[in-house]
N, CA, C and O atoms as CSV, one atom per row, in Angstrom:
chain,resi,resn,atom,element,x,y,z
A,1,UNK,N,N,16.979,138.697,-11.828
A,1,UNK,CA,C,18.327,138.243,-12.025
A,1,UNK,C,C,18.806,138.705,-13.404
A,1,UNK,O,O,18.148,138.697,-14.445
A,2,UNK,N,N,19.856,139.040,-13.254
A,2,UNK,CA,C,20.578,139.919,-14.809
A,2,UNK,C,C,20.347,138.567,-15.867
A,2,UNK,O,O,20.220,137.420,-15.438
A,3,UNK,N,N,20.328,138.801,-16.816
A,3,UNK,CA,C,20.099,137.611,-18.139
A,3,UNK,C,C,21.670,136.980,-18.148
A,3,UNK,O,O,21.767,135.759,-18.028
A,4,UNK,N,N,22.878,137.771,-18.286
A,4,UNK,CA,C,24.004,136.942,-18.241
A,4,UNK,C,C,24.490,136.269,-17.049
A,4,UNK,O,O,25.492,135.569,-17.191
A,5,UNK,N,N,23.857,136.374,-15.674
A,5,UNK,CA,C,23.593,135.381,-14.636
A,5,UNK,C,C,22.965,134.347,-15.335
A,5,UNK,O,O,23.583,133.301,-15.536
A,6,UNK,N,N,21.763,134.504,-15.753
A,6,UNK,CA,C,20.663,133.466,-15.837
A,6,UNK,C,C,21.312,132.640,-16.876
A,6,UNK,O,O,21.156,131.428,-16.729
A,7,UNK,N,N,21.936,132.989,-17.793
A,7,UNK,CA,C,22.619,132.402,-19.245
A,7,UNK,C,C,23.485,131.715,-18.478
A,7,UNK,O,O,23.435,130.492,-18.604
A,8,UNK,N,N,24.595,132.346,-17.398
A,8,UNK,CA,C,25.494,130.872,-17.084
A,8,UNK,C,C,25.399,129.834,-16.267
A,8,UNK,O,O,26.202,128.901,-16.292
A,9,UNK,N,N,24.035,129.940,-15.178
A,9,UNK,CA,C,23.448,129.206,-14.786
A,9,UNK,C,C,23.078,128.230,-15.382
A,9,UNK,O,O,23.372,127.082,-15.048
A,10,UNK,N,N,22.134,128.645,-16.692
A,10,UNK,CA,C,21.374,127.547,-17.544
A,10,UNK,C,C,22.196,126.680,-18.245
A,10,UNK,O,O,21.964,125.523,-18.597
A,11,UNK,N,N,23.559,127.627,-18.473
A,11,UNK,CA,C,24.581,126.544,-19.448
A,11,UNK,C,C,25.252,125.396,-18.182
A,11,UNK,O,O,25.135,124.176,-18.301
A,12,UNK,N,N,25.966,126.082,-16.971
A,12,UNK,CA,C,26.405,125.044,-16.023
A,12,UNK,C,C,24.968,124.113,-15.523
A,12,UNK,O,O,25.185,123.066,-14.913
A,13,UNK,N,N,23.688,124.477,-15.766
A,13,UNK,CA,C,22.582,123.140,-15.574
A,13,UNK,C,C,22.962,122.274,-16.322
A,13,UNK,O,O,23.407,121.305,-15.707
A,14,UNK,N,N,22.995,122.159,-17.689
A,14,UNK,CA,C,22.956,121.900,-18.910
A,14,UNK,C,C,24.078,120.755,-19.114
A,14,UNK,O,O,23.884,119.588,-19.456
A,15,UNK,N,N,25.273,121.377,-18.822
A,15,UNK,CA,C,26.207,120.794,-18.869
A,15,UNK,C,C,27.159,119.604,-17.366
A,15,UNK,O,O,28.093,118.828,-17.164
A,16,UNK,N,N,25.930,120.338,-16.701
A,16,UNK,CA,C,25.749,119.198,-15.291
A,16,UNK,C,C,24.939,117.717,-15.895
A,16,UNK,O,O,25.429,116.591,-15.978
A,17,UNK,N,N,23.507,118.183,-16.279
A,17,UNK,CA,C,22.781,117.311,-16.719
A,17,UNK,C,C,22.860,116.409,-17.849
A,17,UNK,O,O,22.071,115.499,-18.105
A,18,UNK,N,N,24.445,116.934,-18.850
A,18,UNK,CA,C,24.882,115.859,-19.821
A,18,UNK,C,C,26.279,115.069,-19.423
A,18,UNK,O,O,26.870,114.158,-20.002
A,19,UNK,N,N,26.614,115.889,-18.023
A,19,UNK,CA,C,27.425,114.710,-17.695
A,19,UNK,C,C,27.152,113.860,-16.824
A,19,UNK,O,O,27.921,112.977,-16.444
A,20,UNK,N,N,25.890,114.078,-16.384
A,20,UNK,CA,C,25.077,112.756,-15.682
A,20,UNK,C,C,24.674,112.010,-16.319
A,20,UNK,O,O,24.783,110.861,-15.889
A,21,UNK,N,N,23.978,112.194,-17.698
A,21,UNK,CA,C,23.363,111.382,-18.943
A,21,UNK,C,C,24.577,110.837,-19.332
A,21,UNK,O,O,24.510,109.687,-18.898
A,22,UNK,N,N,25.629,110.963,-19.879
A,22,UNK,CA,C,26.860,110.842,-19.811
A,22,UNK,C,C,27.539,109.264,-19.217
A,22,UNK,O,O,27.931,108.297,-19.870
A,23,UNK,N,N,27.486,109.460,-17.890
A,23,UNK,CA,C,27.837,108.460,-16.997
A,23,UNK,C,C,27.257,107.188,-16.617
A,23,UNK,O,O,27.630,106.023,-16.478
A,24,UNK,N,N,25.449,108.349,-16.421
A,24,UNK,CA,C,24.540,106.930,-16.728
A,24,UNK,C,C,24.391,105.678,-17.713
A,24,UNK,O,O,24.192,104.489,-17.468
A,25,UNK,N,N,24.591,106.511,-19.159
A,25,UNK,CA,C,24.808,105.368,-20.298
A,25,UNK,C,C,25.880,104.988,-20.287
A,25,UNK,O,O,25.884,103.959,-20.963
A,26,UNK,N,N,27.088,105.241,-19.827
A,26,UNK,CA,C,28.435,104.367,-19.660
A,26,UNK,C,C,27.879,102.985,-18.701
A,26,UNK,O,O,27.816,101.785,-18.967
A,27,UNK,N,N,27.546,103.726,-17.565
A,27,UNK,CA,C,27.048,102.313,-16.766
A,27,UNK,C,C,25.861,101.588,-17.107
A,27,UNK,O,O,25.798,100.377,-16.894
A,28,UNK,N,N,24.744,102.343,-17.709
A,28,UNK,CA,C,24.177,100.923,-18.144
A,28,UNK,C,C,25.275,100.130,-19.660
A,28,UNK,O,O,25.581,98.953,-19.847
A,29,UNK,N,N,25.548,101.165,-20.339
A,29,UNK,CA,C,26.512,99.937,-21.538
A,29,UNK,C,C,27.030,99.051,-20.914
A,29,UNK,O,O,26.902,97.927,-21.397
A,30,UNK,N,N,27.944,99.210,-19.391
A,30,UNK,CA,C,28.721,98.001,-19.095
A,30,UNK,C,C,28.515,97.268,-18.501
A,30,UNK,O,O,29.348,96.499,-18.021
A,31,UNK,N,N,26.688,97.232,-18.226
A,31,UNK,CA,C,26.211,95.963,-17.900
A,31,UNK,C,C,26.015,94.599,-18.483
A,31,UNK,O,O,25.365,94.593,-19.528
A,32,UNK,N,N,26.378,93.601,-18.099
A,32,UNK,CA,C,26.102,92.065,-18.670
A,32,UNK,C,C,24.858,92.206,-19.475
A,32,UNK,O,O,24.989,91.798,-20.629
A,33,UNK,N,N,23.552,92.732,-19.134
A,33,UNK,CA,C,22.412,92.481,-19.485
A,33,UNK,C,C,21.778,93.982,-19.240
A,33,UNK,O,O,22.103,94.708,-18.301
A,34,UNK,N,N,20.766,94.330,-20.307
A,34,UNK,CA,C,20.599,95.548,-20.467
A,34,UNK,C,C,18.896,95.524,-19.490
A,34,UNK,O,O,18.215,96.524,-19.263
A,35,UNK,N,N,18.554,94.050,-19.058
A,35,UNK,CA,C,17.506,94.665,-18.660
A,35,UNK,C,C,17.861,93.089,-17.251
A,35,UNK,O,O,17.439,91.937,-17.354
A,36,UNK,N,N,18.532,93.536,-16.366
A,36,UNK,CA,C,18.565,92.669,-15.312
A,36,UNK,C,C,17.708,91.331,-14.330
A,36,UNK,O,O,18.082,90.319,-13.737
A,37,UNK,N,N,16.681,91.866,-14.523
A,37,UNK,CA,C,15.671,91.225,-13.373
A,37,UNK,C,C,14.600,90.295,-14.611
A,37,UNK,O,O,13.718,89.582,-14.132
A,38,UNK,N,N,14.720,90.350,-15.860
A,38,UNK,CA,C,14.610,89.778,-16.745
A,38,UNK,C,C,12.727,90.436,-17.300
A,38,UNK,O,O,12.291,91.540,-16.973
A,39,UNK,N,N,12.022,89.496,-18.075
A,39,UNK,CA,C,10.933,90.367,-19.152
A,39,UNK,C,C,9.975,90.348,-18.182
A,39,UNK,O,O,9.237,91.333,-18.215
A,40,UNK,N,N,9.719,89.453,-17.228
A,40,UNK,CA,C,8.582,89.586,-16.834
A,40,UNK,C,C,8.408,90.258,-15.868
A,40,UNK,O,O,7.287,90.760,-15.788
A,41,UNK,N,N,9.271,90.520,-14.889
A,41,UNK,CA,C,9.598,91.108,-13.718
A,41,UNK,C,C,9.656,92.835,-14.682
A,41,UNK,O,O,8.931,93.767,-14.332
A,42,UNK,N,N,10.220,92.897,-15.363
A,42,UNK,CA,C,10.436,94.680,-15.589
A,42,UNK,C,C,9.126,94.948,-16.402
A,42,UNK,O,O,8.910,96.148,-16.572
A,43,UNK,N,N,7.949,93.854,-17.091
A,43,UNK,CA,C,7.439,94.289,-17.783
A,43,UNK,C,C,6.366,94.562,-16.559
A,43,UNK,O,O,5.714,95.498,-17.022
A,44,UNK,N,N,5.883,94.309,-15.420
A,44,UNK,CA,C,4.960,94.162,-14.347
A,44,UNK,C,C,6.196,95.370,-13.644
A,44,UNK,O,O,5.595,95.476,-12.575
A,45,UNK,N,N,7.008,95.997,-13.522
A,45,UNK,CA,C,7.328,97.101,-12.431
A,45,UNK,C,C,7.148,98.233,-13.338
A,45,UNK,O,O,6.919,99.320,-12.807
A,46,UNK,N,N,7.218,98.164,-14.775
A,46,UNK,CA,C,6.839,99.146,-15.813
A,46,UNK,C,C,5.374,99.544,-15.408
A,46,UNK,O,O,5.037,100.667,-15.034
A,47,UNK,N,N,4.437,98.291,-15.559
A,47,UNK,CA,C,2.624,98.455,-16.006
A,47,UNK,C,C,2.304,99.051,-14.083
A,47,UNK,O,O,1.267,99.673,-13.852
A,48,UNK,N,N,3.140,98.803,-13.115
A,48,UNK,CA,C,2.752,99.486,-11.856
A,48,UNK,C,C,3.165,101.044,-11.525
A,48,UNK,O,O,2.716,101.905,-10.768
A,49,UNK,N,N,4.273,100.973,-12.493
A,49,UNK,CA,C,5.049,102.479,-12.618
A,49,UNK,C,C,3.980,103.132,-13.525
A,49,UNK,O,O,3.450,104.163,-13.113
A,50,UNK,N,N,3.687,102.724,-14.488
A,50,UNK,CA,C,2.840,103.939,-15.282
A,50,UNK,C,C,1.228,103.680,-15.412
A,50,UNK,O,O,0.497,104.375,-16.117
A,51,UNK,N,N,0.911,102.877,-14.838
A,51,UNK,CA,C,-0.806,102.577,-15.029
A,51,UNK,C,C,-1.288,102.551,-13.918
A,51,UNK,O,O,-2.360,103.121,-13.718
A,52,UNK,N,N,-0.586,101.846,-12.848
A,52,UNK,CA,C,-1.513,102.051,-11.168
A,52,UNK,C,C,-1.088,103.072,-10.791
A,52,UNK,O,O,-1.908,103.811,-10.245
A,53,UNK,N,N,0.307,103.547,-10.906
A,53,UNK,CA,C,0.640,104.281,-10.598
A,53,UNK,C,C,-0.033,105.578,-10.255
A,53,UNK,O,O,-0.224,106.067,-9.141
A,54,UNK,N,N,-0.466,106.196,-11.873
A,54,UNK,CA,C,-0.727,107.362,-12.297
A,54,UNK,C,C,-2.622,106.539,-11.858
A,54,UNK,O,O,-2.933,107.203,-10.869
A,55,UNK,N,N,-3.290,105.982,-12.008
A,55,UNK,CA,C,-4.925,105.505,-11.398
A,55,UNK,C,C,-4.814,105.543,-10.519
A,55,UNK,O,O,-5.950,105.510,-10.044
A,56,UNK,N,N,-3.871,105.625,-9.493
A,56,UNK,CA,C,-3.927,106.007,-7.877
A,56,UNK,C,C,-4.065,107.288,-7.413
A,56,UNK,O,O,-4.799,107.769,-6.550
A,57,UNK,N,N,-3.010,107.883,-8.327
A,57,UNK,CA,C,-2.913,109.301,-8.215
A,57,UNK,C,C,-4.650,110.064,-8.614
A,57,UNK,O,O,-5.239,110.779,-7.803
A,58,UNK,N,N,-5.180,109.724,-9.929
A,58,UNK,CA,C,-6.278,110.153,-10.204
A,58,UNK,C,C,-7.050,109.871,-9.137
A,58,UNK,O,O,-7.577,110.728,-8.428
A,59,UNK,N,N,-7.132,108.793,-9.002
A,59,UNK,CA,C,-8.282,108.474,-7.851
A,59,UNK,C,C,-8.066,109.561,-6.641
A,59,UNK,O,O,-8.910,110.438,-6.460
A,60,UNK,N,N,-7.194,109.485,-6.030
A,60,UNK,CA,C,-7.258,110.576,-5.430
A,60,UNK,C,C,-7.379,111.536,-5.147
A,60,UNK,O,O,-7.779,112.162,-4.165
A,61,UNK,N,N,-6.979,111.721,-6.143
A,61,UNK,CA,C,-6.992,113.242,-6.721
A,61,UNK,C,C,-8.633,113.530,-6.846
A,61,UNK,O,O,-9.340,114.128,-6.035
A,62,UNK,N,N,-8.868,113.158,-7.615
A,62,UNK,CA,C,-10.284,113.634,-7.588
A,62,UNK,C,C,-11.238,113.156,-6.203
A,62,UNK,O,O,-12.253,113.829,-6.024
A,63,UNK,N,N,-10.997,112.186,-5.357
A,63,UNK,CA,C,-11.412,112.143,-4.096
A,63,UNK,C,C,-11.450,113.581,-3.553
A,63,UNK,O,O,-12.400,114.237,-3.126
A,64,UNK,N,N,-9.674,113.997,-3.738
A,64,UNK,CA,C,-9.535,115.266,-2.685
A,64,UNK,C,C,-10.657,116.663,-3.162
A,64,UNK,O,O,-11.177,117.571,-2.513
A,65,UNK,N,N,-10.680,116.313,-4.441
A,65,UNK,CA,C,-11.402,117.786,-4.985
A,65,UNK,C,C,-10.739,118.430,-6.265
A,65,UNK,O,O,-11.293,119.250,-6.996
A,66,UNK,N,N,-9.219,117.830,-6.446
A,66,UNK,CA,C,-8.789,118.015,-7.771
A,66,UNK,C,C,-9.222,118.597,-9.075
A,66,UNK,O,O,-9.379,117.473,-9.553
A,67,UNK,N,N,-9.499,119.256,-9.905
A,67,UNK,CA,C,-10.124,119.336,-11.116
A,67,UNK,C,C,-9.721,120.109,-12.134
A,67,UNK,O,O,-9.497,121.284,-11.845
A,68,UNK,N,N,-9.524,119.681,-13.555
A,68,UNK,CA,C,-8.950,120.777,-14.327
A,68,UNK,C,C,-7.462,120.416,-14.914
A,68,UNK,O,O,-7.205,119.400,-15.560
A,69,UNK,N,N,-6.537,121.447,-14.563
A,69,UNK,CA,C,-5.246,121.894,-14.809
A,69,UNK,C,C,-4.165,121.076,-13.616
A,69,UNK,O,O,-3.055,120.580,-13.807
A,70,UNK,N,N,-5.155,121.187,-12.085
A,70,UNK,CA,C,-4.500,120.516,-11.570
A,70,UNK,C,C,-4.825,118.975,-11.336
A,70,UNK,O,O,-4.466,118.363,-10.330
A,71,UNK,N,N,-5.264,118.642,-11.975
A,71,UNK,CA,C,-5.613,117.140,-11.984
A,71,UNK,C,C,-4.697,116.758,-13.320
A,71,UNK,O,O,-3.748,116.061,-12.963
A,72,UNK,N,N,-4.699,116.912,-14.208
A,72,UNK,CA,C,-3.515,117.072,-15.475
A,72,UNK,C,C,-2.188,117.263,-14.685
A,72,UNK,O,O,-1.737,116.119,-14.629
A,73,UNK,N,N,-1.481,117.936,-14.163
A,73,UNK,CA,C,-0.834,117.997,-13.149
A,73,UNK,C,C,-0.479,117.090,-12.246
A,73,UNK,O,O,0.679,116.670,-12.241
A,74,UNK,N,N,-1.149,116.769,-11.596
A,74,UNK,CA,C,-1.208,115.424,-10.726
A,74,UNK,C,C,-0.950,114.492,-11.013
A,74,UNK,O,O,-0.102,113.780,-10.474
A,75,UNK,N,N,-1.785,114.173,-12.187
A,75,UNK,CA,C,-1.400,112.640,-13.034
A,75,UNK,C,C,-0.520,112.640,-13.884
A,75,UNK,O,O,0.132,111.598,-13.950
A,76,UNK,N,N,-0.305,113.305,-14.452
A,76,UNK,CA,C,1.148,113.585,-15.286
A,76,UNK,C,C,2.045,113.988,-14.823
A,76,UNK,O,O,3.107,113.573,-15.288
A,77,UNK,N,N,2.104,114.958,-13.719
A,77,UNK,CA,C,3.672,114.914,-12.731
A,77,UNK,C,C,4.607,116.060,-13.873
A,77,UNK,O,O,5.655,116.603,-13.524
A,78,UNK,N,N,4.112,116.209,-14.929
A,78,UNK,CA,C,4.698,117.415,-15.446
A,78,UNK,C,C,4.228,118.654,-15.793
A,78,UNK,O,O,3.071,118.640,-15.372
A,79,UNK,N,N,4.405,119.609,-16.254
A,79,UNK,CA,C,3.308,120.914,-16.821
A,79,UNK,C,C,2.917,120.778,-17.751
A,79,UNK,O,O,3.448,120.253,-18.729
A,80,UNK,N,N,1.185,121.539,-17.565
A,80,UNK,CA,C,0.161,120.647,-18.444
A,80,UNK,C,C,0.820,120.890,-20.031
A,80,UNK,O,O,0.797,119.938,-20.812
A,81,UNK,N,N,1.390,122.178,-20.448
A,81,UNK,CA,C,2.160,122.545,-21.531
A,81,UNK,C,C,3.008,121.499,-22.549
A,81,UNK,O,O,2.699,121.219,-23.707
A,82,UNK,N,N,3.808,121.157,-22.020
A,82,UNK,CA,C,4.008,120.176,-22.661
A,82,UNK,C,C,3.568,118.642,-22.947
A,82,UNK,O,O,3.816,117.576,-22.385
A,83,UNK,N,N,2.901,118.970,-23.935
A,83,UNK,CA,C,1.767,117.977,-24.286
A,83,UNK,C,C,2.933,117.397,-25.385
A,83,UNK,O,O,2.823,116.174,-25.459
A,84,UNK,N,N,3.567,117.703,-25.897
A,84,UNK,CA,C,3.821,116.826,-27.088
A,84,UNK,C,C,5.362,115.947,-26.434
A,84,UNK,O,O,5.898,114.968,-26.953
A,85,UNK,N,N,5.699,116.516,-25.446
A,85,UNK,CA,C,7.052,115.533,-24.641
A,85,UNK,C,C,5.769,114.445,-23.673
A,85,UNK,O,O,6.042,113.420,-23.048
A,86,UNK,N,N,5.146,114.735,-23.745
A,86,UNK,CA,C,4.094,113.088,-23.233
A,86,UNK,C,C,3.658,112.380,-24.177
A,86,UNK,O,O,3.443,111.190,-23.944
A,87,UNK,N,N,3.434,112.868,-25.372
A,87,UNK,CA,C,3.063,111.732,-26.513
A,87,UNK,C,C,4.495,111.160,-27.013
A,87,UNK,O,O,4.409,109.993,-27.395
A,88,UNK,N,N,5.885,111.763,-27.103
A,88,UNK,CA,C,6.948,111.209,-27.003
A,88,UNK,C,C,7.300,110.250,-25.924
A,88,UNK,O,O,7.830,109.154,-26.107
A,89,UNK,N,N,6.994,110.705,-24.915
A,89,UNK,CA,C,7.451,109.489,-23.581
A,89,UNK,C,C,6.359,108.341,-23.953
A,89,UNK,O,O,6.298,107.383,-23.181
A,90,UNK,N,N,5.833,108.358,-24.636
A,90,UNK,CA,C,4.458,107.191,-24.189
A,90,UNK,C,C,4.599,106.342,-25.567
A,90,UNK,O,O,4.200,105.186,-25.700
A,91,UNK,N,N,5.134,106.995,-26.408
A,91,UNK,CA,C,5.684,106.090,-27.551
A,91,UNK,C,C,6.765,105.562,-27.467
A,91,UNK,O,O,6.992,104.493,-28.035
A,92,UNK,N,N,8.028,106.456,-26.443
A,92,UNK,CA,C,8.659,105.439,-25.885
A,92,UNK,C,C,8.610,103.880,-25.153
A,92,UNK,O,O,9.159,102.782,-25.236
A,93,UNK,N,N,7.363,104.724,-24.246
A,93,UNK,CA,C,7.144,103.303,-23.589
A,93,UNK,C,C,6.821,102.444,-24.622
A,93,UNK,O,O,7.740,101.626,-24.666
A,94,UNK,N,N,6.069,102.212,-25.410
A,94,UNK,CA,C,5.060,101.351,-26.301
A,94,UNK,C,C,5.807,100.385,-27.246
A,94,UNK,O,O,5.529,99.235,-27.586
A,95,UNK,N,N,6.984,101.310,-27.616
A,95,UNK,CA,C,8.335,101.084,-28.061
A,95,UNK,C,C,9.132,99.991,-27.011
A,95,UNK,O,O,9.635,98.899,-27.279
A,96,UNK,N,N,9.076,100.470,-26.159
A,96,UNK,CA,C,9.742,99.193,-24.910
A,96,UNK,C,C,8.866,98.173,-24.852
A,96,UNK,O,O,9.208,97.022,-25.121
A,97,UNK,N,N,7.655,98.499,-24.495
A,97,UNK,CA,C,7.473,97.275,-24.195
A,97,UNK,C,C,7.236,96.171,-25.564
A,97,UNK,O,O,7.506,94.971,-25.503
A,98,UNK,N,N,6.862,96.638,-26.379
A,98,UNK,CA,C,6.753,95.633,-27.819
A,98,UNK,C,C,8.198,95.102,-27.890
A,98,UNK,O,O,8.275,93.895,-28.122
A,99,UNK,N,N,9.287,95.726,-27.744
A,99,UNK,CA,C,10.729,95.221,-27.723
A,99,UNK,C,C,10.553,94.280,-26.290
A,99,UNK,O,O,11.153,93.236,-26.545
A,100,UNK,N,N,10.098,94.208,-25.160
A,100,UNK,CA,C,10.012,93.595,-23.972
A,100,UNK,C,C,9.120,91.983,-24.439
A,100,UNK,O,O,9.431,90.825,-24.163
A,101,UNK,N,N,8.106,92.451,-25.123
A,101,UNK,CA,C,7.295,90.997,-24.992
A,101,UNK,C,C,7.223,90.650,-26.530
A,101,UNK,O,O,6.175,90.530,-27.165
A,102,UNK,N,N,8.640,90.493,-27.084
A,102,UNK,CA,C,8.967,89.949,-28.575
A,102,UNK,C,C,10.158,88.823,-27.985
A,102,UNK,O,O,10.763,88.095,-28.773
């Protein structure tokens, strides 16, 4: 694909994906309550979203035969490469939840 295809593609992604970010934080701002279903309920759909979650996946994973690059893969759900946007997401979380159970 010619590079100035690929360039206006990447900018109309780009600019798709900040007016979804965009809209999303309008609607959560104009919620009553920023975390609905209240601490204990989101702090238990959080610890099933990222801890059984991803121990299910391993388990399996390595049941099936998994190993390596694609087992990193599997359980992380992103490319093994970016290693340092997973130590950011995970300080996010850590960040939430200490704000969750204060």
């Amino acid at each position: 694909m010619p590079s100035i295809v690929n360039g206006s593609i990447s900018i109309l992604c780009n600019g798709g994906l900040g007016m979804a970010m965009f809209s999303l934080g309008l609607f959560m701002a104009l919620q009553p309550k920023l975390i609905s279903c209240g601490k204990k309920i989101a702090t238990y759909s959080m610890a099933v979203r990222f801890l059984a979650g991803p121990a299910v996946i391993a388990a399996t994973s390595l049941a099936v035969g998994l190993r390596g690059v694609l087992l990193h893969v599997a359980i992380v759900q992103v490319k093994s490469n970016s290693v340092n946007q997973n130590k950011q997401l995970i300080n996010v979380f850590i960040l939430l939840i200490s704000t969750l159970l204060t």
